[in-house]
N, C-alpha and C positions, 0 to 999 in steps of 0.2 A: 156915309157908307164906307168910305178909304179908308174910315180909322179903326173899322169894325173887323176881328178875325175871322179871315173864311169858314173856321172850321164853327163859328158862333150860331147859333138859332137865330138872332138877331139878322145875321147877314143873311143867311141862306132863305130866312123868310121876305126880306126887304129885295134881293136881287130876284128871287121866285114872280113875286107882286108884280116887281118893274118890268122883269120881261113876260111875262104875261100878259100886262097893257098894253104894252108895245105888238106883240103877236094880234090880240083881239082887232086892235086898231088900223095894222095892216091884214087883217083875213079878210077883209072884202074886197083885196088886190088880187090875191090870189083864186078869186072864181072866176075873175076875167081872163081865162084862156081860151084864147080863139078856138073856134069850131073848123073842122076839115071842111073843105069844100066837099060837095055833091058828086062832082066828077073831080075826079084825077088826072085829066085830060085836059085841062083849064090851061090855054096859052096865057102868057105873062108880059107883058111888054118891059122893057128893061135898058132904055137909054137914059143918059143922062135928066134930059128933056120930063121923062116918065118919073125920074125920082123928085126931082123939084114938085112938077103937078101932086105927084104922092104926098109930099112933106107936106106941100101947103094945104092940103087937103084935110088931115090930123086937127081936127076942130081944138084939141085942146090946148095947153098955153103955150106948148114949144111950139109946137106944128101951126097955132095964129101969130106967133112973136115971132119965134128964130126963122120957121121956115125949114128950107135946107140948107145942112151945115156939113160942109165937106172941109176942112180944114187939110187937108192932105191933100187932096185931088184925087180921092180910091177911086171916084169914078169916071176915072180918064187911062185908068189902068189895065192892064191886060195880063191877065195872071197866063204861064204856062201857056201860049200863045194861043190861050181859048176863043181870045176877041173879048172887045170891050162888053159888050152885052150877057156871056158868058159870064164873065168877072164880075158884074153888078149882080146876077144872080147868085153868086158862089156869097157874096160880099154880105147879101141881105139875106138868105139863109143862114150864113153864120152866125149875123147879129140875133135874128130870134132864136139859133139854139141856143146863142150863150146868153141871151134874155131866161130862157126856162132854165137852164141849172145855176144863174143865180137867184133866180126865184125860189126853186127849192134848196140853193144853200144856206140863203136869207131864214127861210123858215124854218130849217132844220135846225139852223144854231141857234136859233131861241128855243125850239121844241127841246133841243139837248142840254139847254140850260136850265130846264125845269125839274123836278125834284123827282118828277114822275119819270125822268129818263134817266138821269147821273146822281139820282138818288141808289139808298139800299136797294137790292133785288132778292126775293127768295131763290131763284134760278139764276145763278149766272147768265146775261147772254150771250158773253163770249171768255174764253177762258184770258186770263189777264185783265179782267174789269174791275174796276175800284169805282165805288163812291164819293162824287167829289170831283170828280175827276170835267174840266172843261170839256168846250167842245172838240176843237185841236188835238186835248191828251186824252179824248175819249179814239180817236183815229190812231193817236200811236200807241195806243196800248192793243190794238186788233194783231191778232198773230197774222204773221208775213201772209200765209194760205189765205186765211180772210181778205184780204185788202188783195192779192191778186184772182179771187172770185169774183169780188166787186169789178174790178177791171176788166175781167174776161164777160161779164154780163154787160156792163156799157159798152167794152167792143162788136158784143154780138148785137145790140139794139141799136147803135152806128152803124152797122155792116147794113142790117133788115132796112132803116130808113130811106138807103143810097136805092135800092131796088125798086125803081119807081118807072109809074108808060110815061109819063115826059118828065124828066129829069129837069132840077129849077134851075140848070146851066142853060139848056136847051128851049125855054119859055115856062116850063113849069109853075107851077105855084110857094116860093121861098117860104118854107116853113111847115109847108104839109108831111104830113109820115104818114104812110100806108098802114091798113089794115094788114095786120101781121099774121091774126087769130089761124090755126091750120097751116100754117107754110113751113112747119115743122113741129115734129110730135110733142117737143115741148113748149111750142108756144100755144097756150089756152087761151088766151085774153090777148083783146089789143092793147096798143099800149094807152089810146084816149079813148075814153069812156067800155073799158073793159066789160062793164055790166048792164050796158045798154040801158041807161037811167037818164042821160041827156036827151031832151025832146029835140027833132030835128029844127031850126029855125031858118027866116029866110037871108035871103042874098044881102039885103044892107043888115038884117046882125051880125052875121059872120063878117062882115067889113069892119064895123064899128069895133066887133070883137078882137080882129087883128089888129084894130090902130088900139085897142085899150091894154092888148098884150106888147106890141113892143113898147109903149110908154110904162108900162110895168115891167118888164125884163132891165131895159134901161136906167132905172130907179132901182132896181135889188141889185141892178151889179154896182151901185155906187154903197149901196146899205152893203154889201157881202163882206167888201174890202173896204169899208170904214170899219166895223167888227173885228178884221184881221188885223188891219194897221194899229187901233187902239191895243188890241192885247197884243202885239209884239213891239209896239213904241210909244206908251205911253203917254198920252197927255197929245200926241199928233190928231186924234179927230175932239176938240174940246167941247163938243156936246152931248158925248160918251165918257167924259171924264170921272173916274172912279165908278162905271159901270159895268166894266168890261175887266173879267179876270187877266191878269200876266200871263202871257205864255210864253215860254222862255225857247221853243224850238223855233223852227222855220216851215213856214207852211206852204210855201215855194216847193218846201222837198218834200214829198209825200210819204218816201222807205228813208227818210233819216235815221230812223231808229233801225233798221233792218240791214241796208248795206249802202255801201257808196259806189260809186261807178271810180273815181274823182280820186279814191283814196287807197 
């Protein structure tokens, strides 16, 4: 495939295939998104003591081998003098958001490797699009306006998630987001299960469901940035080798092509 030119039928059908099997093969990772609890009300416990029981608890092969792995000591820590229990909440909410967007970054750059995304368009979907174009130089070729709407819609669904009756600092539930639907005229849809298609299920599958979602989140954030690293350093993840187009910018910097702070 390395020796083949991108712009060949050959490549674009062989890279097409590849990531396609790879998609199919992890899409039944991605149904495993944990369910909202029932109440929003739900106290949390959050000592040390409570993370260990947690980890060991994770029937699957980390959570019966490793266990719990703190290599740092985060949960000895005390962020912003919340207290320790505070910070373990702030610590494991964070791990399952950044579990869910690299799940969907995971997905997306294969979905945008496919012929049916960074292929031809009869409608431009945004003005400066080209065919061919990766997934990284599908992102810089978005006019500046675009990429700060994007921004301004994920500040606004951060903002709406923080509005919670017990906050996951406080006991809360680390990883729950509120029904959104009506709390302002332009929110129509929630943001999980918008169309009301998931059957409610009970107490231990929403358990099972959280422990199947961070061990998924956990896995796409190592899949996200093996993807990144091979197209910006070649030959550094060697089982992605000659899979992954060059990208020659930096994906650290998001408005590289727009403006520099720096420069």
């Amino acid at each position: 495939l390395g020796s083949q030119p991108r712009g060949s039928s050959t490549y674009s059908t062989t890279m097409a295939a590849r990531v396609l099997c790879l998609a199919l093969a992890l899409a039944p990772a991605a149904a495993f998104v944990a369910t909202q609890p029932s109440r929003a009300g739900v106290q949390v416990e959050a000592t040390k003591a409570d993370m260990k029981e947690l980890a060991e608890a994770n029937p699957d092969f980390l959570g019966s081998s490793l266990g719990l792995w703190d290599p740092l000591g985060c949960l000895s820590y005390e962020f912003w003098t919340l207290g320790n229990e505070a910070t373990i909440g702030y610590l494991r909410h964070a791990e399952i958001k950044h579990g869910r967007v690299a799940m969907a970054a995971f997905l997306g750059y294969l979905a945008q490797s496919t012929p049916l995304v960074s292929g031809p368009h009869l409608k431009l979907p945004y003005p400066g699009y080209e065919p061919g174009l990766t997934p990284p130089e599908q992102w810089d070729a978005i006019p500046l306006a675009g990429k700060l709407q994007i921004f301004t819609l994920i500040g606004m669904l951060e903002s709406y998630g923080e509005i919670l009756e017990v906050h996951y600092c406080n006991g809360g539930l680390p990883g729950y987001y509120p029904p959104i639907k009506g709390n302002r005229p332009e929110l129509w849809f929630n943001l999980y299960d918008p169309f009301g298609w998931f059957p409610e299920k009970t107490e231990e599958e929403k358990i099972r469901g959280r422990q199947v979602e961070i061990n998924n989140g956990r896995l796409a954030q190592f899949g996200i940035l093996s993807l990144l690293s091979e197209a910006t350093t070649p030959g550094s993840v060697p089982a992605l080798k000659g899979l992954i187009p060059v990208y020659e910018g930096n994906p650290m910097i998001p408005f590289e092509g727009d403006f520099s702070i720096f420069s």
